[in-house]
C-alpha positions in Angstrom: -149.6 59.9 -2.1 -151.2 61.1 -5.1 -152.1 58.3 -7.8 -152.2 60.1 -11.3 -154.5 58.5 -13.8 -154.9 61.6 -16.2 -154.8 61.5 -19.6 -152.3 64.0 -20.7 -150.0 65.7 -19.7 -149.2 63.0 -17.5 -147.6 60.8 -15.0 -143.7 61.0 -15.3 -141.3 58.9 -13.2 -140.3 61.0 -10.1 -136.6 60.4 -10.7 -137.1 62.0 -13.9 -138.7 65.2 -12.3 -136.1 65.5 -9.7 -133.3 65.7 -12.6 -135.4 67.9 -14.7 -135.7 70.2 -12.1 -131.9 70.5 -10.9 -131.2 71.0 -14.2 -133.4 74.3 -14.7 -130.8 75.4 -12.3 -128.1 74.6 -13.5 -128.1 72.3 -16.3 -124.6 69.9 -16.4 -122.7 72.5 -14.1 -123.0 75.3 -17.0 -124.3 77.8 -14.5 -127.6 78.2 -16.9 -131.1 76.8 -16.9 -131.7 74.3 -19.2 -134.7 76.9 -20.2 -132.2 79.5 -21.0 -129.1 77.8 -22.7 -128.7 78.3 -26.2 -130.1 75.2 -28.8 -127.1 75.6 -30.9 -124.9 75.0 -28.0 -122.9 71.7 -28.1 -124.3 70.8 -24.5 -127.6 70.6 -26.3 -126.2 68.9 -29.3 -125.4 66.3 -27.1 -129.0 66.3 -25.6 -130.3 66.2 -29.2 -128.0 62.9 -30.2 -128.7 60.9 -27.2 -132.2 61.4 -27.4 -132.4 60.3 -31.0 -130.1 57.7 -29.9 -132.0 56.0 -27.6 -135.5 56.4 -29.7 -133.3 54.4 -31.9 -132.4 51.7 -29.5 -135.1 51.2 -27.5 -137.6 51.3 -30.6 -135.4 49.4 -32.5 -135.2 51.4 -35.7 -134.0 50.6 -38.5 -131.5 52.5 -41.2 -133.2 54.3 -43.6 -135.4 56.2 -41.4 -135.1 59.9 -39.8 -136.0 60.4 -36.3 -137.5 64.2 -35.8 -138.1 66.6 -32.8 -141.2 68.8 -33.8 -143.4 71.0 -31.8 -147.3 71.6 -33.0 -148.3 68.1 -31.5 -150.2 65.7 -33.3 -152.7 68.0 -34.6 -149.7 69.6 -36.4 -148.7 66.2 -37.8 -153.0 66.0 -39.2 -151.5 68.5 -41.8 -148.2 68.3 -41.9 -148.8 63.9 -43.2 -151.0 64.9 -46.5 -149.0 67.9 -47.2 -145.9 65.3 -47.7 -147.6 62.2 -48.8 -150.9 63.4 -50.5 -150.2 64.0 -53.8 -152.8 66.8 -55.5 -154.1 64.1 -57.9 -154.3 61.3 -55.2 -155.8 60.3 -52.2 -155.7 58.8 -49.2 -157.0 56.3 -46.6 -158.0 56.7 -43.5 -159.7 54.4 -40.5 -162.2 56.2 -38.4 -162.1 54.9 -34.8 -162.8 57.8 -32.8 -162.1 62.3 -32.0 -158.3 62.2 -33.0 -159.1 60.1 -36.2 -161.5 62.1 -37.2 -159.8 65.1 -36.7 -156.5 63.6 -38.7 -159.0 62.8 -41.6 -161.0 66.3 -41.6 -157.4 68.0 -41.4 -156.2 65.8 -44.3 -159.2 66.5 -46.4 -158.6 70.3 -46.6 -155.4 69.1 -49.0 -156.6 66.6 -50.9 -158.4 63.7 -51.4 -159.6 61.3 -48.4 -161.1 57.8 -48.4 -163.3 56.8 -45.0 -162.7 52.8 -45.0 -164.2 52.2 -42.1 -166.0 53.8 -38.6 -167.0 52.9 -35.3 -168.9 55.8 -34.7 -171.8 53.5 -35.0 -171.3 52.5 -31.4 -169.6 55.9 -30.1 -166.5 54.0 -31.0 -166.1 51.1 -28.2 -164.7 48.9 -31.0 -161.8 49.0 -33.8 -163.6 47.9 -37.3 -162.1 44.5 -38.8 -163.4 44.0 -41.6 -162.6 47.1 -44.2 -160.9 47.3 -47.6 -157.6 50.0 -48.1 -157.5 50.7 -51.9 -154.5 49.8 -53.4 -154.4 52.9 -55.0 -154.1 54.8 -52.0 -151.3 57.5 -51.5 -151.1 56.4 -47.6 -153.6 54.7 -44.9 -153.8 56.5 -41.9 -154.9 54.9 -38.2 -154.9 55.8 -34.7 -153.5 53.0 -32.9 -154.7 54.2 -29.5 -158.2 56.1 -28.8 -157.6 57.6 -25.4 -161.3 59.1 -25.2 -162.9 55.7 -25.8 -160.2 53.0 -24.3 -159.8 50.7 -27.7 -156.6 50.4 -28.9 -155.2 48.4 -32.5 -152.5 46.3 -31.9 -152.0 44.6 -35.2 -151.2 46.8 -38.3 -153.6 46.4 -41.0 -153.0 44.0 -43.4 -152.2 46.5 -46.8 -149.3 47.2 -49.3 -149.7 51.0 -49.6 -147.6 53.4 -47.0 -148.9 53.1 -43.5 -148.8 56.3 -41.3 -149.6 55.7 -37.5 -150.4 58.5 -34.3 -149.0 56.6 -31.6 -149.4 59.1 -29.6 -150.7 57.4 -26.2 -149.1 54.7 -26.5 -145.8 54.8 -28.3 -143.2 53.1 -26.2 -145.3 51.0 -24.3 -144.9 48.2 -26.2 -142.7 46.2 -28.7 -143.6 47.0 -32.2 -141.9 46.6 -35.9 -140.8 49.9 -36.9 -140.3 48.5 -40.3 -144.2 47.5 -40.8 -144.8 51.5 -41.0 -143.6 54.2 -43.3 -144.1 56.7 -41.2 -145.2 56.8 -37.2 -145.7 60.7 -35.2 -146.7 60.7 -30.9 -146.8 63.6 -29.1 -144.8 63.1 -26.5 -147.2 63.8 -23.3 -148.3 60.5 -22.9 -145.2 58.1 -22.4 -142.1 60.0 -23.8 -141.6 63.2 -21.7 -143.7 66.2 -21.5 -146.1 68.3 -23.6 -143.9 70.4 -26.2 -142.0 68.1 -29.0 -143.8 65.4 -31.2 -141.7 62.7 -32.4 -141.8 61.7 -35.9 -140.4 58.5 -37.1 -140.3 58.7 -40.9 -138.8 56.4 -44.0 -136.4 58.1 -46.1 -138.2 57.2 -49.0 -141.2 59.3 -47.8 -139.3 62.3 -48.7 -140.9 65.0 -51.5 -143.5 62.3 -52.8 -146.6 64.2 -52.6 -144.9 66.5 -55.1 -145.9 69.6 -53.4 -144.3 72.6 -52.7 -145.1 73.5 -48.8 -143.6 76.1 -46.5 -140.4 74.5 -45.1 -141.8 74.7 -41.2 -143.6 71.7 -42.8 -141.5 69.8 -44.9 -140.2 67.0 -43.4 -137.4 66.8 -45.5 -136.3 70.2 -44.2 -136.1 69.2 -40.5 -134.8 66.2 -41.5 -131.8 68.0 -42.9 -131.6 70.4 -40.5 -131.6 67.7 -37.5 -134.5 69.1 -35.7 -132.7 72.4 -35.7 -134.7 74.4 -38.8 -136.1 76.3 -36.2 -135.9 76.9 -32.0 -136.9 73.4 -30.9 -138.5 72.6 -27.4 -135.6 72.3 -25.8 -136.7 71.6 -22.4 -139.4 69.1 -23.9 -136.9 67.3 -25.7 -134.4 67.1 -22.3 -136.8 65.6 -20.3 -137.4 62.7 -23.0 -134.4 62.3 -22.7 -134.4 61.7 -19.1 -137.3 59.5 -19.3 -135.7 57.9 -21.8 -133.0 56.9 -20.0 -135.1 55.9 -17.4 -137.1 53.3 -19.7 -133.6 51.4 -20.9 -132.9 51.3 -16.8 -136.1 50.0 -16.1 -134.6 47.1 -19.3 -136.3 48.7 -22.0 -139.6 48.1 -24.1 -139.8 43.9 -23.0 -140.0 45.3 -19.2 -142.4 47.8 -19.6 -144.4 45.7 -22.0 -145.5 43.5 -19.5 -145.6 45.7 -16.6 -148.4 47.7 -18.9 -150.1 43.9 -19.2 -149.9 43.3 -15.8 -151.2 46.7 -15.1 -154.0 46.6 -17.5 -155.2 43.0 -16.5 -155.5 43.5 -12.8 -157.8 46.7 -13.7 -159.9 45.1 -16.2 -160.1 42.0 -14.0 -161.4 43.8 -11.3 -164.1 45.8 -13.8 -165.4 42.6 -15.0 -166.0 41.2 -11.6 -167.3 43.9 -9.7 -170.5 44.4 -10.3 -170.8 48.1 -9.7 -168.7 48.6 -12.7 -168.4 48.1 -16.7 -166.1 48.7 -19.2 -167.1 50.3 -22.4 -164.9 49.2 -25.0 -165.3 45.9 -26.5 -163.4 43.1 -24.6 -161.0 42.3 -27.6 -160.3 45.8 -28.2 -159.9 46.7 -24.8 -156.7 49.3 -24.3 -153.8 48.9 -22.4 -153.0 53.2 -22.0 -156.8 54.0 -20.9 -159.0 51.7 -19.3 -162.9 53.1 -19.9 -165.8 51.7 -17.6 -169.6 53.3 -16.3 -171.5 52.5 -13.4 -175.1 52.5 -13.6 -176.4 55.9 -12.8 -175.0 59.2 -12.5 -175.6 59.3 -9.0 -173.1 55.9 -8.2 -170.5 57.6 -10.6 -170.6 61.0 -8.4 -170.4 58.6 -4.8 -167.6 56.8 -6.8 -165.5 60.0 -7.6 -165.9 61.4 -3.9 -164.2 58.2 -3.1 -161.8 58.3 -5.7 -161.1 61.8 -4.4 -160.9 60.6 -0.4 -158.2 58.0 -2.0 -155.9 60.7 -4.0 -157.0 58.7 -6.8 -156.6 61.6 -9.6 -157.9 62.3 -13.0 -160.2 59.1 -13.2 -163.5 60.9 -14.8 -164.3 60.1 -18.6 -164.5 62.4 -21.2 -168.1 64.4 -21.6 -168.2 62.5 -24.7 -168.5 58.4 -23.2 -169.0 59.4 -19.3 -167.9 57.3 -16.5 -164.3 56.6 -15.5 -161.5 56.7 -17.4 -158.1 55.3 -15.9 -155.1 56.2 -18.1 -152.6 54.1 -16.9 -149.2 55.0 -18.7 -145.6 53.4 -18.1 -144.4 56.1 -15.3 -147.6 54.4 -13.2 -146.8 52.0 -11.4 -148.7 48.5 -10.0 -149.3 50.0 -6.6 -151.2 53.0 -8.2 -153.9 50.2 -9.9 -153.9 48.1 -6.3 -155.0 51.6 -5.2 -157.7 51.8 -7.4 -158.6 48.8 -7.2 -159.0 48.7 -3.5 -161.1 51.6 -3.9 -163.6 49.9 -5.8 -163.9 46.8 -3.6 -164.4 49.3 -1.0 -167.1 51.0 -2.5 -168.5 47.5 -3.2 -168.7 46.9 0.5 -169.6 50.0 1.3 -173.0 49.0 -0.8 -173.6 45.8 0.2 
């Protein structure tokens, strides 16, 4: 058995690819593919409305806000947010807490105006900043809420009254949040929704048209909006298997279950960092992420024993990014407890194995 700890594309429940993959057979007993029938078909209408549906239930959402099937990914959304909130003679705010922020602030700075509040690059990012100022006069403050790369994740909005726009990206659906505490949230869906292809933007109503810009429809929100993810070919088999994971996640009893399944998971790992003494984790202890779990060893020559292990064990898609080194465990909501035993065994044995 394989034990997939990659980062993205990742682990999807193997229910979920047995359907997917009947379904590019024959999808519903239509004798087509689901990658050949048409988008404007009413079987994937249907697709299209449950999906939306079930973002709805299981995130809670309230009225007043539009649920959108995009494709470009996040690094679309580092455009698409300023060209539709950034007004030309504003600016924004943004938190700097590792690559993805950084890139979603460089993007946003090509349009207009952007305000750096506060970094962590001081420390190659292993913490979140706490104490920073958002000016009030801010079109929008933007944050990462999970930094996959460096294994620190924010779980309490900032404190502000100015529009809040969130990349959830890694870890969007693993736990319970208040959609009403943001204005507007976007996650690429490779992480815990389905696979790479459609982003999913959550965004208030009220959003719409304020930056007062004229932009190319294929980013206006409003557009899609209108259009219900149809202004242009959308991902269709991206947006079927959300669906299907989907489903699978209200199954499984929705965001409470997998909530504290991801706690559980991400205790027993980081439990077993901080008492092995062949291992440590990088991100501060009170930042420490639930999605991606980031720990060293000390020399490069116990990390490369370690991954031949790791390897030995089908334990897949552990090593860090080039950027901190070391381990990286990404333990999304399709992994499952027996996965993290696995891994953890692994590094008792290598423990003993040095004694």
């Amino acid at each position: 058995m394989k034990h997939n700890f990659g980062a993205g594309p990742c682990i999807l429940p193997k229910e979920v690819f047995e359907q997917a993959s009947q379904a590019v057979i024959d999808f519903n007993g239509t004798g087509l593919s689901i990658l050949e029938i048409s988008h404007r078909s009413k079987e994937f209408e249907e697709v299209v409305v449950e999906t939306e549906q079930l973002v709805r239930e299981l995130l809670n959402v309230p009225s007043g806000y539009s649920i959108l099937f995009l494709q470009g990914g996040a690094s679309q959304q580092f455009a698409m947010v300023p060209m539709n909130l950034l007004p030309a003679d504003g600016k924004a705010a943004y938190l700097d807490t590792g690559v993805w922020a950084t890139k979603a602030a460089k993007e946003a700075k090509r349009v207009g105006q952007v305000e750096i509040v506060a970094s962590s690059s001081d420390q190659n990012y292993n913490y979140i900043p706490k104490l920073y100022t958002i000016p009030t006069d801010a079109a929008y403050f933007h944050y990462t809420s999970n930094n996959t790369i460096y294994g620190t994740e924010v779980f309490d909005r900032p404190a502000t009254q100015v529009p809040v726009v969130v990349d959830m990206s890694s870890d969007i659906l693993s736990r319970n949040i208040n959609i009403a505490d943001y204005d507007l949230i976007y996650a690429g869906a490779q992480k815990n929704m389905g696979p790479a292809g459609v982003t999913l933007v959550i965004i208030k109503d009220e959003l719409f048209g304020k930056s007062g810009r004229t932009n190319p429809m294929i980013f206006d929100y409003e557009a899609h909006a209108k259009a219900g993810s149809m202004y242009n070919t959308p991902p269709v088999f991206s947006i079927y298997v959300s669906m299907l994971n989907l489903r699978w996640l209200k199954a499984k009893g929705g965001i409470d279950v997998i909530e504290q399944e991801n706690i559980i998971k991400a205790r027993t790992l980081y439990d077993e960092i901080d008492r092995n003494p062949f291992f440590k984790g990088t991100a501060a202890v009170e930042d420490r992420s639930r999605m991606n779990v980031t720990f060293v060893m000390e020399s490069a020559e116990l990390e490369a024993e370690f991954l031949a292990l790791a390897k030995e064990r089908n334990l897949i898609g552990i090593k860090g990014h080039r950027s901190v080194g070391g381990f990286r465990a990404s333990i999304y909501n399709a992994l499952t407890i027996s996965s993290i035993n696995a891994l953890v065994d692994t590094m008792r044995e290598f423990e003993e194995r040095k004694k």
